[in-house]
C-alpha positions as CSV (number, residue, x, y, z in Angstrom):
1,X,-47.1,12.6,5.1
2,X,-47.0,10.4,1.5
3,X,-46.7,6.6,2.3
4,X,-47.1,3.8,1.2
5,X,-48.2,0.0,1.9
6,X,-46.1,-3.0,1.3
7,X,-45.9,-6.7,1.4
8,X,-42.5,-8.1,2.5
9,X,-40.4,-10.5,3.3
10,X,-37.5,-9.1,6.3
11,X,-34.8,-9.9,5.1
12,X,-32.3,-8.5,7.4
13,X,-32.1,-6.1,10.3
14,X,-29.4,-3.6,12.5
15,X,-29.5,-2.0,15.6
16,X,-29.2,1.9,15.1
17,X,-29.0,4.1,17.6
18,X,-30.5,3.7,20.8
19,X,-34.4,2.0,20.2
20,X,-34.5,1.7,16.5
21,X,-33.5,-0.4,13.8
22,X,-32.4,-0.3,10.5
23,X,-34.7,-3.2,8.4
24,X,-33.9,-4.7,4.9
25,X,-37.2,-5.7,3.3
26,X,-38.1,-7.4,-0.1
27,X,-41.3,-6.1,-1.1
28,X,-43.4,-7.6,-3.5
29,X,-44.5,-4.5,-5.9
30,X,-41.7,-2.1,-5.0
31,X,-38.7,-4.3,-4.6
32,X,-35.8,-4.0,-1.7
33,X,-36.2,-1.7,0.5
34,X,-34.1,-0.3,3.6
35,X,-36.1,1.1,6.1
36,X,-36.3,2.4,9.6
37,X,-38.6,1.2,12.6
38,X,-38.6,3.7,15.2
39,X,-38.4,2.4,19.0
40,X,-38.7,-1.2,18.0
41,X,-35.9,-2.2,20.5
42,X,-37.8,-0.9,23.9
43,X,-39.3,-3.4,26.0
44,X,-42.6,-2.5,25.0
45,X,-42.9,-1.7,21.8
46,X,-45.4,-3.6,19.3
47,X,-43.5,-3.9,16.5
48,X,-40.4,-5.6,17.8
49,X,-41.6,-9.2,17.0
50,X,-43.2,-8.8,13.6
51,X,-39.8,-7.5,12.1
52,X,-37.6,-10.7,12.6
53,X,-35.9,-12.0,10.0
54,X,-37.8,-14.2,7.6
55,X,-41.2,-12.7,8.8
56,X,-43.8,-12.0,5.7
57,X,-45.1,-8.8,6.6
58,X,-47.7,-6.1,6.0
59,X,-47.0,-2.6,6.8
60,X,-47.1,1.0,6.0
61,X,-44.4,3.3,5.3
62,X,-43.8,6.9,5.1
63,X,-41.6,8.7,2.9
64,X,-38.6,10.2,4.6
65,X,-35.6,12.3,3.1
66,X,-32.8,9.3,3.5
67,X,-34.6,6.6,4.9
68,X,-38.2,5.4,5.0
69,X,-40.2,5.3,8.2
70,X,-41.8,1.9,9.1
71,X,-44.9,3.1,10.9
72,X,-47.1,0.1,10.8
73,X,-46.8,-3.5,10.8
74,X,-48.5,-6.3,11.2
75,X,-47.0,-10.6,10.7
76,X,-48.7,-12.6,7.7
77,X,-46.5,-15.3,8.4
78,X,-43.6,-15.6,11.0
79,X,-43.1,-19.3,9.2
80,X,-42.1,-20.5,13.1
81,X,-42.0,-24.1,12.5
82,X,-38.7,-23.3,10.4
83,X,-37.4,-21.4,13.4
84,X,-38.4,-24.0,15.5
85,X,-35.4,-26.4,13.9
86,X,-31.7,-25.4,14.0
87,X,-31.6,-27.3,10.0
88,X,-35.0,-25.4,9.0
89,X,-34.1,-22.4,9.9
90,X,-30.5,-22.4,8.3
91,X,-32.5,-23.1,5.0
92,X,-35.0,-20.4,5.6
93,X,-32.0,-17.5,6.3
94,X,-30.6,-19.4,3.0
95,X,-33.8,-18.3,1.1
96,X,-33.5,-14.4,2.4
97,X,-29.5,-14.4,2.0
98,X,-29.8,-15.3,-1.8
99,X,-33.2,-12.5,-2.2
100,X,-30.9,-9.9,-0.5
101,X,-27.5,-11.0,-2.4
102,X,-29.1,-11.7,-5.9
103,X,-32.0,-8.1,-6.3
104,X,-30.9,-4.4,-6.5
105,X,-32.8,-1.7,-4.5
106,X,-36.0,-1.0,-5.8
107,X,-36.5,-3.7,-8.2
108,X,-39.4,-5.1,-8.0
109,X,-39.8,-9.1,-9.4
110,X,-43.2,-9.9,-7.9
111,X,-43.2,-13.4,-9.1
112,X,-39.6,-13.4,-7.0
113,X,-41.0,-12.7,-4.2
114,X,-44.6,-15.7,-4.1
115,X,-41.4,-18.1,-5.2
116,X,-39.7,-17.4,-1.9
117,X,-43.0,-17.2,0.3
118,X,-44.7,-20.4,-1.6
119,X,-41.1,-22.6,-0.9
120,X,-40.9,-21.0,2.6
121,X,-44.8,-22.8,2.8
122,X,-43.9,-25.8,0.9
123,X,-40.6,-26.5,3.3
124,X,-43.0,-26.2,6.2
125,X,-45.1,-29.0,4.7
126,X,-42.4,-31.5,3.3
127,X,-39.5,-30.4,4.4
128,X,-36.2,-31.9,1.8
129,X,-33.5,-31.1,0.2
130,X,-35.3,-31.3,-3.1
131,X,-37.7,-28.2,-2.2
132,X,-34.0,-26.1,-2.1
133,X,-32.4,-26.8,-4.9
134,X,-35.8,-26.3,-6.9
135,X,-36.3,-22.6,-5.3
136,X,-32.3,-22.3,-6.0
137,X,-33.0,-23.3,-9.6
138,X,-36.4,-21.4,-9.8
139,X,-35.1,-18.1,-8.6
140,X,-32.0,-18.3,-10.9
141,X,-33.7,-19.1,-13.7
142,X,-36.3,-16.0,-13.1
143,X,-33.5,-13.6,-12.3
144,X,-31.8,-14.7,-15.9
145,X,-29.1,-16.4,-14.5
146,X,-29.7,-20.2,-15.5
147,X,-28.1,-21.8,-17.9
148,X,-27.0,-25.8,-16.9
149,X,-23.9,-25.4,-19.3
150,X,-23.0,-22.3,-17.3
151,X,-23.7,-23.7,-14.1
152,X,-21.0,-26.7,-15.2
153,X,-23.4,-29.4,-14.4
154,X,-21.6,-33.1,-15.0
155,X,-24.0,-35.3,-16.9
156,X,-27.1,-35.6,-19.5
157,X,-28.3,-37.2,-15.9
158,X,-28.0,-34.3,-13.7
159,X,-28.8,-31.8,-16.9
160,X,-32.3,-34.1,-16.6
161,X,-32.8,-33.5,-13.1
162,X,-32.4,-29.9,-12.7
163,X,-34.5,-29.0,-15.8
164,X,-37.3,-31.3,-14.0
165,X,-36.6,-29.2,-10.9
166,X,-36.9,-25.9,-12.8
167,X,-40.1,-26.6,-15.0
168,X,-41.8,-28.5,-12.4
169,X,-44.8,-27.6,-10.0
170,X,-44.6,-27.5,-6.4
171,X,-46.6,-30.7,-6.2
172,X,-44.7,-32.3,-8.7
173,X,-41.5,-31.8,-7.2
174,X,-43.3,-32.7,-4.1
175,X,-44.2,-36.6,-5.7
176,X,-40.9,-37.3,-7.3
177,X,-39.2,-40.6,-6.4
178,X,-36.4,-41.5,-4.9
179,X,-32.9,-39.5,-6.8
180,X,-29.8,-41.2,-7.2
181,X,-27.7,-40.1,-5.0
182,X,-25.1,-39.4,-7.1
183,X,-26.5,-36.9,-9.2
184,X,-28.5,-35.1,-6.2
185,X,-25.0,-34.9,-5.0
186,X,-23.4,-33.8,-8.1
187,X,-26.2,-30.9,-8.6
188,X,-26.1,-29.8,-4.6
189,X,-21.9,-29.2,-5.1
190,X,-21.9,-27.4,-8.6
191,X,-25.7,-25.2,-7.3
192,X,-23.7,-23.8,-4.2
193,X,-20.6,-23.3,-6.4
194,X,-22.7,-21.4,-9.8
195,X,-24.9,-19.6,-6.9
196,X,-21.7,-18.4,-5.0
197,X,-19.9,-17.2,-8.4
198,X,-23.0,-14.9,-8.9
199,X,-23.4,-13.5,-5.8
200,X,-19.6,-12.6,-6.1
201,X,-19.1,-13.7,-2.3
202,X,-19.4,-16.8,-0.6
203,X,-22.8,-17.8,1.1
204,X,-22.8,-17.5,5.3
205,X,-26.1,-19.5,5.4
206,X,-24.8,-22.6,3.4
207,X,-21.6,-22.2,5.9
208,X,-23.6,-22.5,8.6
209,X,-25.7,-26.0,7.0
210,X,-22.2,-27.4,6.7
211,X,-21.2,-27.1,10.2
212,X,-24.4,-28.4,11.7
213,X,-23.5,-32.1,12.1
214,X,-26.3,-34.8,13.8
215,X,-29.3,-32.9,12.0
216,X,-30.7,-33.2,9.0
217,X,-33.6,-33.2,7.0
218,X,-34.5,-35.9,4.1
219,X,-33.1,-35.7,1.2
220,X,-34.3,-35.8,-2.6
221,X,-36.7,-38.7,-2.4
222,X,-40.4,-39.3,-2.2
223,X,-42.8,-39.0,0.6
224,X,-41.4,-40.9,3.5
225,X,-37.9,-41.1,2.5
């Protein structure tokens, strides 16, 4: 039976039929994919924990005549210490909500796909706002959707800010100092606002942030903040 191997991010999955499951992945070379795992719901199968949402995967698929057949799999990265927190994790489902809103079936943006696994790392490792709105910026800019005059940001100030965000490195988001917190405020409220309008729908991950209240993580300052 033709196949093929993939490298993904699960982005979503749904119970269909008795023991399987119906999985939405973003592959890196062959884009989004909806596929089906056999018997992953029974007690014993092996594939049942490597398909959760947000897991990077490896696997093998075979062709089938509607639906693709998941037939191997094995986790890369379940990226658990962002399950591990209610906040981290609401930010992690806000990284595969925008993948599966924002790309088509079957087109493949590699360079999509290491931005969402390389801030899904970096979130791990320094976990702030400011590592968000950067991938928020990133991805929009590599899908051809930035433009600050578009996105209807306030100020030459917050104009600076998210360019920085956009053109800057990991690391050097990673060492910026403090942000006023006026225009880290201003870019957060028109970001969800631009990114809703393009995903034509409103977003049920950043719904879920705003109604988490006692928790949070730091915000857009330096190491420490």
């Amino acid at each position: 039976m033709a196949g093929y191997h993939a490298e993904a991010l699960v982005l979503k999955r749904s119970d269909f039929g008795e023991a399987d499951r119906i999985l939405t992945l973003y592959t890196r070379y062959r884009g989004k994919l909806h596929v089906i795992a056999k018997g992953v719901r029974r007690i014993h199968s092996r594939k049942g924990g490597n398909v959760e949402p947000v897991n990077w995967i490896r696997c093998f698929c075979a062709e089938g005549r509607n639906l693709d057949v998941l037939t191997e799999v094995e986790t890369i990265n379940a990226f658990q210490p962002l399950k591990d927190n209610l906040v981290l994790v609401g930010y992690a489902y806000h990284v595969i909500e925008l993948l599966d809103r924002f790309l088509p079936d079957r087109d493949p943006h590699p360079s999509v796909f290491l931005l969402a696994v390389e801030m899904l790392q970096e979130l791990i490792r320094h976990p702030r706002k400011i590592i968000v709105a950067a991938f928020e910026i990133k991805l929009l800019d590599q899908l051809g959707f930035w433009s600050s005059k578009d996105v209807g940001l306030p100020s030459p100030a917050v104009v600076d800010f998210a360019e920085t965000l956009r053109i800057s490195s990991w690391g050097g988001i990673r060492s910026m100092v403090d942000t006023d917190a006026k225009i880290s405020s201003a870019l957060e409220i028109h970001l969800k606002a631009y990114l809703e309008k393009v995903a034509e729908t409103s977003l049920k991950s950043k719904r879920f942030l705003q109604q988490i209240t006692n928790a949070t993580i730091p915000p857009y300052g330096g190491e420490g903040s």
